[in-house]
N, C-alpha and C positions, 0 to 999 in steps of 0.2 A: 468530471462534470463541469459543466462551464457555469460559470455567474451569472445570476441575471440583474439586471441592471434597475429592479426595481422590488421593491418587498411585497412580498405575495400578500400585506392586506391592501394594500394601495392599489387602484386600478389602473390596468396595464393603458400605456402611454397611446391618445389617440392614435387611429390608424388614418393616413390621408388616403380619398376615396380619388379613385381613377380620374373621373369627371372635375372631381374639383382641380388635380394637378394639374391636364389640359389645359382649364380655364385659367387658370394662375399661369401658365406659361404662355400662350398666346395674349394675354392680356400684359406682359411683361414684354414680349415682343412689339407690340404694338408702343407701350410705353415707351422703349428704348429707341421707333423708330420715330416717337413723336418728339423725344429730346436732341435727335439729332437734327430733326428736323428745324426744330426750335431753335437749335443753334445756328444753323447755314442762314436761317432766315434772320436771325440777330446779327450775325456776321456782317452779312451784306448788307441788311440795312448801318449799320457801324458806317460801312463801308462805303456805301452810299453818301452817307453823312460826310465822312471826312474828305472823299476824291470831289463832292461838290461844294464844298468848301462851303455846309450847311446850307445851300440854296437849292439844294436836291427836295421834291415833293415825295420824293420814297422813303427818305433817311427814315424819318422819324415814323411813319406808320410800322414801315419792316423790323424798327427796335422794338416796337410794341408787342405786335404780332410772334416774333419769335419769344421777346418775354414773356407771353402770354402760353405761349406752344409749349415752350420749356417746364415752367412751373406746372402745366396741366400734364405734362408726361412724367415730371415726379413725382406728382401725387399720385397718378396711375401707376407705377413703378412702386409705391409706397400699400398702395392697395394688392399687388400681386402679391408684394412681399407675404401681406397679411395674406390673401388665401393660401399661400404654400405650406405656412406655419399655422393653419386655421383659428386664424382668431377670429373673435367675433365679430368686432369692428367690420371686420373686413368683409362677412358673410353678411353684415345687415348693409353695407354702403352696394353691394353687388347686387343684393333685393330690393333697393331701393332705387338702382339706376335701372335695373333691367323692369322694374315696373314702370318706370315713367317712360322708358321706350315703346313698350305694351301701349300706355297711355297716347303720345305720342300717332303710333301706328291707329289707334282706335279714332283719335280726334280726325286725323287725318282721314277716315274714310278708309286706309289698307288695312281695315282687318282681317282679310283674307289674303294676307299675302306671306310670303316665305318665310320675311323680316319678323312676322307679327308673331309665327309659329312657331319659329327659332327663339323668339323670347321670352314664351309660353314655358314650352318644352324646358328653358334653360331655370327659368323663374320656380318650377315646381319640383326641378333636381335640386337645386340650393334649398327650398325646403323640407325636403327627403333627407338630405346629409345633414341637416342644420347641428344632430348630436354630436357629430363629428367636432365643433369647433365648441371655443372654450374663452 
């Protein structure tokens, strides 16, 4: 008989739902391509800076911009982490973005659009699994 890795009064160890790894892995993809991004765009702005011997009008906007890219795609990266390993944090920062998209798409007038439906849809599966995280 094999061990099990937890004592039968303690409840057995979440299970991650289908839906939520998905999201946790394209939202990590997306993360990984916003800090790349962040980077080339830091780069060159750097770059900018030093080849124009600081008299370049790009240097310093593109250091910004990429600092700004970079930091926003580790916290997105820091968010996936949490929905892979469901934590909470991480299920309440995902209900609270994908609502203000909703909101967003409402202010604007597309409530009937694809965008609006998809965040409907995504907004009411996070609250379906919510047992799931801890």
């Amino acid at each position: 008989m094999a061990a099990q890795n937890y004592s039968p009064m303690a409840p057995p160890p979440p299970s991650r739902p289908l839906g939520v790894a998905i999201l946790a892995v394209l939202v990590g993809l997306f993360a990984i391509l916003l800090i790349l991004s962040g980077a080339l765009v830091l780069v060159g702005g750097v770059a900018f800076s030093v080849l124009g011997h600081g008299r370049s009008l790009f240097g310093l906007p593109l250091v910004v911009f990429g600092a700004i890219f970079l930091i926003g795609g580790l916290i997105i990266l820091a968010a996936a982490l949490g929905l892979w390993h469901l934590r909470l944090w991480a299920l309440v920062l995902a209900l609270i973005f994908t609502f203000l998209e909703m909101l967003s798409y409402g202010l604007s007038g597309q409530i009937a659009t694809v965008g609006f439906v998809f965040s409907l849809i995504l907004f009411v599966y996070l609250l379906a699994v919510h047992r799931h995280f801890h």
